[in-house]
Backbone as numpy.savetxt, mean C-alpha at the origin, in Angstrom:
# Nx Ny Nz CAx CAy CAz Cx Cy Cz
44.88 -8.05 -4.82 44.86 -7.50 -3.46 43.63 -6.64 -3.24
43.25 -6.16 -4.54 42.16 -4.90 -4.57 41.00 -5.30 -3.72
41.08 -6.73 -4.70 39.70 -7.40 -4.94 39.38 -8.33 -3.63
40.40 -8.80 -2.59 40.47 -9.38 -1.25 40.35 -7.93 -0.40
40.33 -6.91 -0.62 40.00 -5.94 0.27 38.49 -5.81 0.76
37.98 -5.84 -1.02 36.43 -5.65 -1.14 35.88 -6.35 -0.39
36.66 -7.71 -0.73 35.46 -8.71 -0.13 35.29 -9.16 1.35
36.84 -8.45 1.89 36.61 -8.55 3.29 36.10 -7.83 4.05
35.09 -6.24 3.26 34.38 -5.03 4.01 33.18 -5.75 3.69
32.10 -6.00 4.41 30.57 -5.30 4.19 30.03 -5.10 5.19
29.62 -3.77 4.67 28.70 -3.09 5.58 27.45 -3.58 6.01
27.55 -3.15 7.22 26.27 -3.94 8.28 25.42 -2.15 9.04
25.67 -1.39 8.49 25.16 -0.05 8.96 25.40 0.76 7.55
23.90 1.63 7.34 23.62 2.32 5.97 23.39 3.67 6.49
23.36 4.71 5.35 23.26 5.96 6.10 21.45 6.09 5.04
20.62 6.51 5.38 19.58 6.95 4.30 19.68 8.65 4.48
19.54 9.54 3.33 19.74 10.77 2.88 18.42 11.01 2.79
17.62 10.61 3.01 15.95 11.27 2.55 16.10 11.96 1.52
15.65 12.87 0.71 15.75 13.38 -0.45 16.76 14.33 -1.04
18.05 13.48 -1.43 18.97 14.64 -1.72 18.85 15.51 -3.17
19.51 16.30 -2.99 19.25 17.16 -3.34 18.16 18.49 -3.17
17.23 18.37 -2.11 16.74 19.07 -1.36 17.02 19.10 0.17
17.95 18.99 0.50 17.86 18.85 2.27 17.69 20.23 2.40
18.21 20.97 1.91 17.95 22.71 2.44 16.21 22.91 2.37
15.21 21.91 2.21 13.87 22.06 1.72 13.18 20.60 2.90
14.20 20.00 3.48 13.84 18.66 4.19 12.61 19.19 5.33
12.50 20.13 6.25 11.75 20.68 7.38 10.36 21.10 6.27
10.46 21.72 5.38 8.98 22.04 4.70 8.43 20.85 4.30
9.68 19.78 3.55 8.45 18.59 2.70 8.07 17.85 4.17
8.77 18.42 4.77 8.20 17.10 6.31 6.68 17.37 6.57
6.24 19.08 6.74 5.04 19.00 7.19 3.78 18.54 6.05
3.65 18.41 4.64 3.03 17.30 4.24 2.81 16.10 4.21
4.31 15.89 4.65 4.17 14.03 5.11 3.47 13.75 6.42
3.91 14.79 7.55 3.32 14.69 8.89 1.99 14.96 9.35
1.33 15.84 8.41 -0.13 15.76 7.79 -0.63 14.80 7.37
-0.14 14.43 6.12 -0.63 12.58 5.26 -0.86 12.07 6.35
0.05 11.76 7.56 0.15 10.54 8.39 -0.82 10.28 9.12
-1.07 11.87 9.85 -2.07 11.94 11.00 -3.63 11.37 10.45
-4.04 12.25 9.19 -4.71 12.17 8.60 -4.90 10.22 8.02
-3.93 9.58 7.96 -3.68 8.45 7.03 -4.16 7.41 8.50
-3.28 7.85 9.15 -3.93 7.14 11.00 -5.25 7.47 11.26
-5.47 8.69 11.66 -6.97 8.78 12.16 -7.69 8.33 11.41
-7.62 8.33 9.78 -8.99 7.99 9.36 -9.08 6.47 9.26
-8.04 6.09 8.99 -7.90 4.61 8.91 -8.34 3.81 10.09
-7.78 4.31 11.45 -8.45 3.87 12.76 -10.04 3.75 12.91
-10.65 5.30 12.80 -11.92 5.13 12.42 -12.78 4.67 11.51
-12.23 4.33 10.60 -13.03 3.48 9.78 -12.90 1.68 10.43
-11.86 1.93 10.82 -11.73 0.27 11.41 -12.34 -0.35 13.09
-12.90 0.98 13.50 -13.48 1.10 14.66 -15.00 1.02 14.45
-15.03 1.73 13.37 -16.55 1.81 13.15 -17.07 0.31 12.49
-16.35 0.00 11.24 -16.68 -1.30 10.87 -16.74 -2.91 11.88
-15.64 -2.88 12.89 -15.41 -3.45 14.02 -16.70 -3.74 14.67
-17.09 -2.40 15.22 -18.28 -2.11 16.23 -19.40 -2.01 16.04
-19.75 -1.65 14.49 -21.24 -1.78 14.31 -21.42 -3.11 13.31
-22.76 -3.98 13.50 -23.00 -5.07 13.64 -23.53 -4.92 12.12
-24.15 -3.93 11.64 -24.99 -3.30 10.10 -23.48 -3.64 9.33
-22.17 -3.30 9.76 -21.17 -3.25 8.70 -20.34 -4.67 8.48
-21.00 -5.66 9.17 -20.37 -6.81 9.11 -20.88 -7.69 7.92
-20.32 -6.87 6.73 -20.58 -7.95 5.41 -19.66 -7.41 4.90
-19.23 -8.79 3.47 -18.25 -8.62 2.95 -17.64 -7.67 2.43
-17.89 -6.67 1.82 -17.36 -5.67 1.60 -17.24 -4.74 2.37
-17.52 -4.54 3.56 -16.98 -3.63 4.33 -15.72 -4.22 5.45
-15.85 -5.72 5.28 -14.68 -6.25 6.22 -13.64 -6.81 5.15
-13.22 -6.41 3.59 -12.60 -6.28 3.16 -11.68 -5.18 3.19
-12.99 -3.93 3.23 -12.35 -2.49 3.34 -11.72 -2.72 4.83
-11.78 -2.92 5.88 -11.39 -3.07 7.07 -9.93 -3.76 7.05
-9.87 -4.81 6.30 -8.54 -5.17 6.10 -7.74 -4.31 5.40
-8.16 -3.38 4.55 -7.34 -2.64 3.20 -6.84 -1.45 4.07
-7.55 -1.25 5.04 -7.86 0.16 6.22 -6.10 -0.67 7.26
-6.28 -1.66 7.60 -5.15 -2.35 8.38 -4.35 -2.48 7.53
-3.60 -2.31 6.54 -2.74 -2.46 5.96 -2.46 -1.15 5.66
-3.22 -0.11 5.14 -2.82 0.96 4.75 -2.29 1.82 6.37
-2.70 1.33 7.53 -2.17 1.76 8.79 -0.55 1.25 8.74
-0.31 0.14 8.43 1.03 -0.92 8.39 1.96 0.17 7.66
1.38 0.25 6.16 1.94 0.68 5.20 2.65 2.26 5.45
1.58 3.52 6.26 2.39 4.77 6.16 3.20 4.17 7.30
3.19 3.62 8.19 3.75 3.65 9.83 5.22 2.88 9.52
5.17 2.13 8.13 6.96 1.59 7.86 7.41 2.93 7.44
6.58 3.49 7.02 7.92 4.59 5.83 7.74 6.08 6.23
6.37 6.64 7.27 6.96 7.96 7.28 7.28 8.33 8.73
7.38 7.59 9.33 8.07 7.90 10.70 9.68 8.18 10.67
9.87 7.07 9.64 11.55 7.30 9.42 11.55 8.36 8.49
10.97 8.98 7.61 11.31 10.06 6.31 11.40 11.05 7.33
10.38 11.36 8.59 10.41 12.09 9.55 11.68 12.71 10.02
12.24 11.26 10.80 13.40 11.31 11.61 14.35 11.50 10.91
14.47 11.62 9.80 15.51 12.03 8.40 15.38 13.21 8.44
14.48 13.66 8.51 14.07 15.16 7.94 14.33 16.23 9.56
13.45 15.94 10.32 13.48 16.45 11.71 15.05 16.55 12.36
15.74 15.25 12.50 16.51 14.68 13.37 18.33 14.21 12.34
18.14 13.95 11.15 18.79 13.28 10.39 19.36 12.49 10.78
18.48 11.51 11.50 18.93 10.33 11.95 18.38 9.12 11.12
18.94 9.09 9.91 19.19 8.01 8.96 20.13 6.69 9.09
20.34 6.66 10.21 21.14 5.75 10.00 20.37 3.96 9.91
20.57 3.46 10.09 19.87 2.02 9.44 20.73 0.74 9.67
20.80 -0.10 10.51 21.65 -1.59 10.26 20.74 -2.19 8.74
22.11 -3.32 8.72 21.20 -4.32 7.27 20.21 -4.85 7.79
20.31 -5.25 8.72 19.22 -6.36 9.21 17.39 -5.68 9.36
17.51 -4.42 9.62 16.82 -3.38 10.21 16.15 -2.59 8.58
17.40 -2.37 7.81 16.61 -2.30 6.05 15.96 -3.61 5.72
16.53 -4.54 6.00 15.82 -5.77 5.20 14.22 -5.97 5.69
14.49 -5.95 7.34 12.83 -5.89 7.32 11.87 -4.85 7.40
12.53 -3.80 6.78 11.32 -2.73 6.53 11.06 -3.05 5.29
12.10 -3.22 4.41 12.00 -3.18 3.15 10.88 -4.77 2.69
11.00 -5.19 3.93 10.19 -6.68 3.89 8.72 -6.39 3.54
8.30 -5.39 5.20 7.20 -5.45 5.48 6.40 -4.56 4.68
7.29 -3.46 4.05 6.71 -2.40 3.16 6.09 -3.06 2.10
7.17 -3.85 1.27 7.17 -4.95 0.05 5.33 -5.74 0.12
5.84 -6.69 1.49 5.08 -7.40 1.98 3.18 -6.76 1.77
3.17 -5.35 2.82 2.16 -5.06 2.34 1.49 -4.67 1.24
2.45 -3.76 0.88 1.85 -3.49 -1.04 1.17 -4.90 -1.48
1.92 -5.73 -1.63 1.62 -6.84 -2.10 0.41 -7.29 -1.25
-0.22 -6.88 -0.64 -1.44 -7.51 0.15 -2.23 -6.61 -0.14
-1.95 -5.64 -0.06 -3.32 -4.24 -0.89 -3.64 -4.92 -2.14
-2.76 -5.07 -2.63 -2.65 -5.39 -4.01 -3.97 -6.61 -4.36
-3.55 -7.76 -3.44 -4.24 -8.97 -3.51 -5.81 -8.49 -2.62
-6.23 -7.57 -1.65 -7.12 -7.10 -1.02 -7.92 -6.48 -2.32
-7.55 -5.50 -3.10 -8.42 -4.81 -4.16 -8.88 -5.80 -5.55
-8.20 -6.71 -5.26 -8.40 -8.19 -6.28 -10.11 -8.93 -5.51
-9.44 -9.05 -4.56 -10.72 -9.45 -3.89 -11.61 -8.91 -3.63
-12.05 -7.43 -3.49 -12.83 -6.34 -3.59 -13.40 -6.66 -4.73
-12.95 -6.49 -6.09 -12.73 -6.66 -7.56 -13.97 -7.86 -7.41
-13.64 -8.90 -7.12 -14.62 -10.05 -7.04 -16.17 -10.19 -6.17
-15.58 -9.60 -5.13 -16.45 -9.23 -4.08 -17.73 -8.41 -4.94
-17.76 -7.46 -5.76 -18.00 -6.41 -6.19 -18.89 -7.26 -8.11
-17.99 -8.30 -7.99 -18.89 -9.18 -9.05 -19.82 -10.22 -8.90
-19.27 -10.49 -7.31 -20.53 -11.38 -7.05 -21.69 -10.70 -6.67
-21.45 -9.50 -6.11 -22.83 -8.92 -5.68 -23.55 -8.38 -6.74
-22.92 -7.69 -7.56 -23.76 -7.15 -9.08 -24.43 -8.70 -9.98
-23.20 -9.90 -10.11 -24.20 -10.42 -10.92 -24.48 -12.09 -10.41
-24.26 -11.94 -9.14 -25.11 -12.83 -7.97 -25.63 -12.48 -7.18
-26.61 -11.55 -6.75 -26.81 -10.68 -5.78 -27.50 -11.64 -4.88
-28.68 -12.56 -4.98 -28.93 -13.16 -4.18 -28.75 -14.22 -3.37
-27.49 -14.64 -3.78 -26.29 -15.69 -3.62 -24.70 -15.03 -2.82
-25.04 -13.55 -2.43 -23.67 -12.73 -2.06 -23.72 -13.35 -0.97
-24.10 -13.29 -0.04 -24.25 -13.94 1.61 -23.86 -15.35 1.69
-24.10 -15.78 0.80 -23.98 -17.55 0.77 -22.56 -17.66 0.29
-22.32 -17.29 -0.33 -21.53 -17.38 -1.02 -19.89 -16.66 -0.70
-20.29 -15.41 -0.33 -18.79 -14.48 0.51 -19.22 -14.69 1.79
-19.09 -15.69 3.09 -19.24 -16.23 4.21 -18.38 -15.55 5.04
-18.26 -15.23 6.70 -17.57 -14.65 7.20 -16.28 -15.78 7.45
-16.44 -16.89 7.50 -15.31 -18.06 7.47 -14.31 -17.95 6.23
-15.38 -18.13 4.93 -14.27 -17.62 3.64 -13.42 -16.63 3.09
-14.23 -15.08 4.20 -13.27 -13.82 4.28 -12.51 -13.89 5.60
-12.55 -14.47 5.85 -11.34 -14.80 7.20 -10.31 -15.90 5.96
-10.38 -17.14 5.57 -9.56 -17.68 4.72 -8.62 -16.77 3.23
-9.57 -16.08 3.25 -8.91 -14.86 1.84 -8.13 -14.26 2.57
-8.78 -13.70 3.81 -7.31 -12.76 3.93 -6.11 -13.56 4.79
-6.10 -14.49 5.05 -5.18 -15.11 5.60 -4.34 -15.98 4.17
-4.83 -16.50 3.13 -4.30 -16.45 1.96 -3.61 -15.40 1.30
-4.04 -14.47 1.54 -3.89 -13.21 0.47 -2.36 -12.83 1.46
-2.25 -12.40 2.76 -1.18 -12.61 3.62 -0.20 -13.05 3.46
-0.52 -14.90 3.12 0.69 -16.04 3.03 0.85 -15.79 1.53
0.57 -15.60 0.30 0.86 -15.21 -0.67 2.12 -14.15 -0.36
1.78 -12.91 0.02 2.50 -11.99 0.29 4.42 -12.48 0.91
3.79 -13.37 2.03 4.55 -13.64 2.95 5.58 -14.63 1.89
5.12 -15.63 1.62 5.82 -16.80 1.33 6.54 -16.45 -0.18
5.98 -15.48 -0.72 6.40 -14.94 -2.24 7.88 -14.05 -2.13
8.08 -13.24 -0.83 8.66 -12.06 -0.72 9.86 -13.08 0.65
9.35 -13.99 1.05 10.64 -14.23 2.47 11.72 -14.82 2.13
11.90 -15.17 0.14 13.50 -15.69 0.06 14.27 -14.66 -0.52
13.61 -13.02 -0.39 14.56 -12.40 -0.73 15.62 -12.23 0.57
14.76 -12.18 1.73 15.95 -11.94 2.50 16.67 -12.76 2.74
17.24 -14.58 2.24 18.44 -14.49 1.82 18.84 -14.35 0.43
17.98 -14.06 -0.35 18.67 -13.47 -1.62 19.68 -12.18 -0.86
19.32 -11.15 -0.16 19.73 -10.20 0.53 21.00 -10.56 1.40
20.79 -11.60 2.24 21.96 -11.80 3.10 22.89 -12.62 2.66
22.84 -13.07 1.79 24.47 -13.42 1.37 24.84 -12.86 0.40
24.52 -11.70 0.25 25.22 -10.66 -0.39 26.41 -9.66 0.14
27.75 -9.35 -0.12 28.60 -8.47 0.71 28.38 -7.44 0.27
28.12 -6.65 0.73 27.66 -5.42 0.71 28.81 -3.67 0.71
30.20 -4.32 -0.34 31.41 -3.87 -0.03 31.68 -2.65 -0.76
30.70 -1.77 -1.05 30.49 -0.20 -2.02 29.78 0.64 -1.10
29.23 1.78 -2.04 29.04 2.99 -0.73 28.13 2.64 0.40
27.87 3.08 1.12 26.60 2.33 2.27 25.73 3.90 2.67
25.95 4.59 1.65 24.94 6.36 1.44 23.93 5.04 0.76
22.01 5.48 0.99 21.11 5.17 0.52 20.34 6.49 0.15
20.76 7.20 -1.18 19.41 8.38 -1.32 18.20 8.23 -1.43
17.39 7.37 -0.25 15.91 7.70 -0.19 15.87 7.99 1.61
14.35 7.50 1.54 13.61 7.77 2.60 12.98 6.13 3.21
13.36 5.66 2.38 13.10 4.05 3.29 14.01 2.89 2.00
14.13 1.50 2.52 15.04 0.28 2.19 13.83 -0.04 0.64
14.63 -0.34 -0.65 14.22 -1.11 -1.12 15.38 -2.46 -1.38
14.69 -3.10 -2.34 15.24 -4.72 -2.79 16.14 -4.29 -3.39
16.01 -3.72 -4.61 17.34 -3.69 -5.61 18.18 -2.15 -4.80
17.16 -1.22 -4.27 18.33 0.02 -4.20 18.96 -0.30 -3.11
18.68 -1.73 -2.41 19.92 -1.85 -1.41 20.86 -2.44 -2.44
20.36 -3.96 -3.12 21.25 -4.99 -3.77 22.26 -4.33 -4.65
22.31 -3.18 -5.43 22.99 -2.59 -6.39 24.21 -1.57 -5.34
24.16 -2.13 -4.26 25.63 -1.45 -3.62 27.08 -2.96 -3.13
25.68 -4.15 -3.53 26.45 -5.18 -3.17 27.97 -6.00 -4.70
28.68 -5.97 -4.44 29.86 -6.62 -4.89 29.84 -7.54 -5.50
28.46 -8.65 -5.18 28.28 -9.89 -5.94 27.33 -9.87 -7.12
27.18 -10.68 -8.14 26.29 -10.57 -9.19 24.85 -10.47 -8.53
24.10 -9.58 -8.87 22.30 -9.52 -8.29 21.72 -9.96 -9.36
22.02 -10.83 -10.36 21.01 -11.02 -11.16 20.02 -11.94 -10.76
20.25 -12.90 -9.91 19.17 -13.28 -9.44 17.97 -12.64 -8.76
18.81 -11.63 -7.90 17.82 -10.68 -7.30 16.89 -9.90 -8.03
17.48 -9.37 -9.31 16.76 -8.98 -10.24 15.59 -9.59 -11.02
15.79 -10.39 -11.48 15.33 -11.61 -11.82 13.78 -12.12 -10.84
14.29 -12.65 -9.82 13.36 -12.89 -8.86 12.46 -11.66 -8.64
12.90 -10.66 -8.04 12.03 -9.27 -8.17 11.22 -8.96 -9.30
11.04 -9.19 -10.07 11.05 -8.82 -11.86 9.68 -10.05 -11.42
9.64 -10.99 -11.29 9.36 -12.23 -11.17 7.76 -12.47 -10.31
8.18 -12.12 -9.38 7.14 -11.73 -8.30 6.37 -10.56 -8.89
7.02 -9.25 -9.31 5.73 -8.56 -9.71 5.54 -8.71 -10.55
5.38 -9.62 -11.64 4.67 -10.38 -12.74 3.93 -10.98 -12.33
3.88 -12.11 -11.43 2.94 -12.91 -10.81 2.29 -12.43 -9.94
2.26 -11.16 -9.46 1.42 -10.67 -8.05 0.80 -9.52 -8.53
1.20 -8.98 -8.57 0.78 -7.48 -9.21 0.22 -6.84 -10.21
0.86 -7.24 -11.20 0.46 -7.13 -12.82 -0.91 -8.08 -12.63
-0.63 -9.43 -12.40 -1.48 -10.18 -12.62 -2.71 -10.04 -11.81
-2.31 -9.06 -10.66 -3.84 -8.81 -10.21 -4.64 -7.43 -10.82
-3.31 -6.55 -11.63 -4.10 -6.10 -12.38 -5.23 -6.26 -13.31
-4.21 -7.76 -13.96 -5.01 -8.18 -15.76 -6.44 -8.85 -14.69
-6.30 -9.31 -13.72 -7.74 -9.86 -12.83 -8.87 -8.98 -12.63
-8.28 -7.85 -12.07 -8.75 -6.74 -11.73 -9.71 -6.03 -13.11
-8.80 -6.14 -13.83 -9.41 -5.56 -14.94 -10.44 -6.55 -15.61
-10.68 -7.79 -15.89 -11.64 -8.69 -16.20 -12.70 -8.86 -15.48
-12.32 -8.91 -14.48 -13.52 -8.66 -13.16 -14.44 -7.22 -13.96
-13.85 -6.56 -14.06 -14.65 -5.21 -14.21 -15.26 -5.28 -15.52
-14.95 -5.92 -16.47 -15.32 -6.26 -17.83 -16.55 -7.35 -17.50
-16.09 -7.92 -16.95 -17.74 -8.92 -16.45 -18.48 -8.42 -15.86
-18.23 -7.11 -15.05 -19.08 -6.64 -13.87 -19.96 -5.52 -15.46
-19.45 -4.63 -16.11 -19.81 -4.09 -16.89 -20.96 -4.65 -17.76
-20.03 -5.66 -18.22 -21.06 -6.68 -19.32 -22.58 -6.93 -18.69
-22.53 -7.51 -17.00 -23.49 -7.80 -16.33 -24.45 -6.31 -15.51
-23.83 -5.43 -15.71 -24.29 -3.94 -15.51 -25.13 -3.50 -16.76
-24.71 -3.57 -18.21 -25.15 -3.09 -19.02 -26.70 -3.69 -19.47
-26.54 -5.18 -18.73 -28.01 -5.94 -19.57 -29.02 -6.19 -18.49
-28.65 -5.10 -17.34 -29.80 -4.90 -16.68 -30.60 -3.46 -17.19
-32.05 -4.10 -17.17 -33.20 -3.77 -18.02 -33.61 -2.13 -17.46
-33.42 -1.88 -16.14 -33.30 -0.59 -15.61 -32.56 0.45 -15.21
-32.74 1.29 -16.00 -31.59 2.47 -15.77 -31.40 2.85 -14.21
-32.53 2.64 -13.66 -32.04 2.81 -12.21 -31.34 1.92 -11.34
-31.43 0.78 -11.74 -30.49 -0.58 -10.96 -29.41 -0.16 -12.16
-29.07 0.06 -13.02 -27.48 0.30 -13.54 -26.85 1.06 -12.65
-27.70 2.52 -12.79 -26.64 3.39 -11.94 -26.32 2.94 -10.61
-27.15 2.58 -9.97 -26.96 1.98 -8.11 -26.10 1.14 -8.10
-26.22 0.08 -9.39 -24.68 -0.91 -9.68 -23.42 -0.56 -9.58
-23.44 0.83 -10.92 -22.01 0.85 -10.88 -21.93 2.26 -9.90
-22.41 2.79 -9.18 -22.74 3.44 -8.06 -21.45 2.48 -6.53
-22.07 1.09 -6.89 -21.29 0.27 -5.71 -20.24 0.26 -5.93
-19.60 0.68 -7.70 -18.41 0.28 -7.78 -17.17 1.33 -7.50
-18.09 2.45 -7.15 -17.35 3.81 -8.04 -15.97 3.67 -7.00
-16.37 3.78 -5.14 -15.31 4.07 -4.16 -14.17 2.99 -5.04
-14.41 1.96 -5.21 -13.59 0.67 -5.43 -12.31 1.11 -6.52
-13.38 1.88 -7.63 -12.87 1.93 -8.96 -11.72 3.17 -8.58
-12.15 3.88 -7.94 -11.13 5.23 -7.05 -9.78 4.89 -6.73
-10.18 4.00 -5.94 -9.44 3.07 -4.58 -8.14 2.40 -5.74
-8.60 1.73 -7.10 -7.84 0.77 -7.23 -6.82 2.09 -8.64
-7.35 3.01 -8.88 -6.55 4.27 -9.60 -5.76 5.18 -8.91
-5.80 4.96 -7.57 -5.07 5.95 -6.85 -3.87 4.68 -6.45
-4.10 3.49 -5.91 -3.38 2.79 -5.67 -1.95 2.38 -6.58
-2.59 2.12 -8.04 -1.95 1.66 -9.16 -1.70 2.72 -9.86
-1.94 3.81 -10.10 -1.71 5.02 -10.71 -0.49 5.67 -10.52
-0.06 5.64 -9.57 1.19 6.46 -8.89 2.05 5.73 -9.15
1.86 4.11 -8.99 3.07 2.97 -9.23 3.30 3.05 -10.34
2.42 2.94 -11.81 2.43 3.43 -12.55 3.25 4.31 -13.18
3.30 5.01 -12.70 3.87 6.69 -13.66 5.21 6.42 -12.49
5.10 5.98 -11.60 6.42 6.03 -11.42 7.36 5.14 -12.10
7.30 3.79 -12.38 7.81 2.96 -13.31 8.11 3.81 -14.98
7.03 4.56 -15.21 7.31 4.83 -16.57 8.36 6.05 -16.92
8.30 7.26 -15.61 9.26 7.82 -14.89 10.84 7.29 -15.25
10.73 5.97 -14.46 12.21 5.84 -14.17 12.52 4.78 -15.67
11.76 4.74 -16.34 12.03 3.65 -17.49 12.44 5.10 -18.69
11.79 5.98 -18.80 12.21 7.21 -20.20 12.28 8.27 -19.38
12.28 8.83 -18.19 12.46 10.10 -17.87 13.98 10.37 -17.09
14.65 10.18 -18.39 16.02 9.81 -18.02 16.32 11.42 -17.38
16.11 12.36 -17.80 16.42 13.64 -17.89 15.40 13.98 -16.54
14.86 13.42 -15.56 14.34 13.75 -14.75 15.19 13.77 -13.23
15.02 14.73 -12.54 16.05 14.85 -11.23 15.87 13.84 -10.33
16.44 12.93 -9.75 16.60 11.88 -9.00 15.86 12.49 -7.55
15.25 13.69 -7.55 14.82 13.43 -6.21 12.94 12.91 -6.11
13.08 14.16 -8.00 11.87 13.61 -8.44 10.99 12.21 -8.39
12.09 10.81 -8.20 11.38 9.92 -8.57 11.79 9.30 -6.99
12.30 10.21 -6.45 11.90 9.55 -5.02 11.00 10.52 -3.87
10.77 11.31 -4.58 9.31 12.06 -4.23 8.00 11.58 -4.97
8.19 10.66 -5.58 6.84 9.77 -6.47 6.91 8.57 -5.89
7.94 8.04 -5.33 7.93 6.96 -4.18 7.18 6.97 -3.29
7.57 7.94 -2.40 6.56 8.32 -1.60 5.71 8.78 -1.62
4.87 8.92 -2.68 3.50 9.69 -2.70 2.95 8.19 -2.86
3.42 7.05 -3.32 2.93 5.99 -3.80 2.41 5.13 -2.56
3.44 5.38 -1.23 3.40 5.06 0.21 2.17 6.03 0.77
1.96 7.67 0.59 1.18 8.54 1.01 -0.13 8.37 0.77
-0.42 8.37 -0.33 -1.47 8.81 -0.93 -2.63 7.90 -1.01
-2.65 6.83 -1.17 -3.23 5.88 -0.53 -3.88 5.56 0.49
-2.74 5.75 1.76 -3.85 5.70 3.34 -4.01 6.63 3.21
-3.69 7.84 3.38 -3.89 8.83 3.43 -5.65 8.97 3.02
-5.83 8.92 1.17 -7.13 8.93 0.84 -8.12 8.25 0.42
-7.92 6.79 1.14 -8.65 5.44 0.76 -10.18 5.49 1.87
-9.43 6.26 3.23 -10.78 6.15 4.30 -11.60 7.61 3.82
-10.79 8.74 3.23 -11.93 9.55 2.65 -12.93 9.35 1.41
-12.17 8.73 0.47 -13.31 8.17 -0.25 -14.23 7.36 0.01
-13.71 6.41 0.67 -14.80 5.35 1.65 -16.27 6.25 2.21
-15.54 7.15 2.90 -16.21 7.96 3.75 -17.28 9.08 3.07
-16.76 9.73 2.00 -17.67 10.42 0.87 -18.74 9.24 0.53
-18.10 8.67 0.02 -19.00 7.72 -1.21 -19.44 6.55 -0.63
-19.30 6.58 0.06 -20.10 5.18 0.68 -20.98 5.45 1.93
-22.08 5.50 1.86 -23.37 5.98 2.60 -23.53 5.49 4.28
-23.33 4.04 4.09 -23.59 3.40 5.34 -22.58 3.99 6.03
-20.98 4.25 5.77 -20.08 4.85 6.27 -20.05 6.20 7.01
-20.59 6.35 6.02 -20.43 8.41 6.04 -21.55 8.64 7.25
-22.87 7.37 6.92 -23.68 7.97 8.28 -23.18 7.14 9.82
-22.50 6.34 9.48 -21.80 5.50 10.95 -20.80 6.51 12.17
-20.30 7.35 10.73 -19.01 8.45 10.56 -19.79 9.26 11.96
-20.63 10.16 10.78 -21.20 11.49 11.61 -22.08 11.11 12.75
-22.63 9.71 12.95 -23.14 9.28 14.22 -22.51 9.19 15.28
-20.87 9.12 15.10 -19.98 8.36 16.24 -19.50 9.99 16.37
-19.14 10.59 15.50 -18.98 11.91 15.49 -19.69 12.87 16.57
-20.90 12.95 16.47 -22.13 14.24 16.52 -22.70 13.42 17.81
-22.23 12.19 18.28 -23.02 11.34 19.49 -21.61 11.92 20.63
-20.34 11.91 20.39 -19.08 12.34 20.97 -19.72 13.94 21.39
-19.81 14.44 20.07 -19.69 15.55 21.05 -20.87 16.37 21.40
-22.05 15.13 21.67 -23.41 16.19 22.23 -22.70 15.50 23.61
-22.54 14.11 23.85 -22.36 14.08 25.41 -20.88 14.62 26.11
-20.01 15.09 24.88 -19.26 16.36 25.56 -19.58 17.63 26.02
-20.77 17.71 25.39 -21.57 19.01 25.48 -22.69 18.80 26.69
-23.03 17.94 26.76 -23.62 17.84 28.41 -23.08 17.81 29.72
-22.20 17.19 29.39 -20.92 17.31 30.26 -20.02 18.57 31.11
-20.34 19.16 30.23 -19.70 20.16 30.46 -20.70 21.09 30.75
């Protein structure tokens, strides 16, 4: 009888708790997130305005960064508007249908940063050890095809979880202690076996992720190899000079994912809000500081920056 009860509840409405065990602390962690954001928007916009509009930034590596800049906009705008409205409003509440596709598009993009800094990665080897072949070779037709690949990868890798997801009954608590939908921390409230879900999840970031690590990392071993046996110390440094924003970009990205995995694998003795405050730094930290490094370390940028900048506000200043 127990067991015909279960299976005739599932929940179709979730509550999310944003970080319990701190709610008496929810209004303070808000104004760092609501900072990240602004900061994670504006700069991201402007860098994608500037690359857009000036005609000097239309080569491959800066209309890579332009895509990485559109995704990292995607990426804070799934997850801290709602940590917000948790925090501000505690209006957590959530249908399934409504977790599944955040938890989609969140998924979805990681996984396209992911495949974007892969291609950077390459981008970044053809120019060091093809330099006079980069133009020919990274075409504005073939970076229009990458990122529309790199996309459908994302897309077509990640769209049978949601029915892995929906024919699941969902007949246990329907409390979610975070701040946005994942795959398994929804699936592990459901009634039916998830090992597939597991499985499949497990699956995909072996083949997507990791593996654009072990890429990532060979790329850079060739780029090195082909750095080291140039004959001038001054074309070395300017080399790996091109690489440095990249090399930033792809340690801040993977770094946080990182230690958070290793976190929740031995830091058994660690407080559960802990590792969903490393969640979200993993969502934060990223847009947040991908258009300032850009913007430090990358020259053509930084002077596009203070041109669009310092041109705003002399003819505000005439103006007035």
């Amino acid at each position: 009888m127990t067991a015909l009860n279960h299976t005739a509840i599932s929940h179709t409405v979730f509550q999310l708790l944003g970080i319990p065990g701190l709610e008496d602390q929810h209004m303070w962690i808000s104004i760092p997130f609501f900072i990240s954001y602004v900061i994670a928007l504006l700069g991201n916009s402007l860098l994608i305005c500037i690359i857009l509009t000036k005609r000097s930034l239309h080569e491959p590596m800066y209309l890579f960064l332009c895509m990485l800049a559109r995704a990292d906009v995607v990426l804070s705008t799934c997850t801290v508007p709602q940590a917000l409205a948790i925090f501000w409003f505690r209006a957590g509440e959530i249908s399934l249908d409504r977790c599944i596709t955040q938890f989609f598009i969140i998924h979805c993009t990681f996984m396209s940063e992911s495949g974007i800094l892969l291609v950077m990665a390459f981008d970044r080897y053809i120019a060091i050890c093809y330099p006079l072949r980069y133009t020919t070779i990274l075409t504005q037709a073939l970076i229009g095809k990458i990122g529309v690949t790199v996309f459908l990868r994302s897309f077509c890798t990640l769209f049978p979880i949601i029915f892995l997801l929906k024919r699941l009954t969902f007949c246990q608590n329907n409390t979610i202690p975070h701040t946005f939908c994942e795959h398994i921390g929804l699936a592990k409230y459901a009634c039916n076996d998830i090992q597939v879900n597991i499985w499949y999840g497990f699956s995909i970031l072996m083949l997507t992720v990791v593996l654009d690590v072990v890429l990532i990392f060979v790329s850079y071993v060739l780029i090195l190899h082909a750095v080291f046996h140039i004959p001038s110390q001054d074309a070395r440094h300017k080399a790996l000079n091109t690489c440095g924003s990249h090399i930033c970009v792809i340690i801040l990205f993977y770094g946080p994912g990182i230690f958070t995995i290793l976190t929740q694998r031995f830091g058994r003795h660690i407080p559960p809000h802990t590792h969903i405050l490393l969640a979200n730094v993993c969502m934060l930290a990223p847009p947040m500081l991908n258009p300032i490094i850009y913007g430090i370390k990358t020259k053509q940028i930084r002077v596009q920056v203070v041109h669009v900048l310092f041109t705003k506000q002399k003819s505000l200043w005439f103006k007035t």
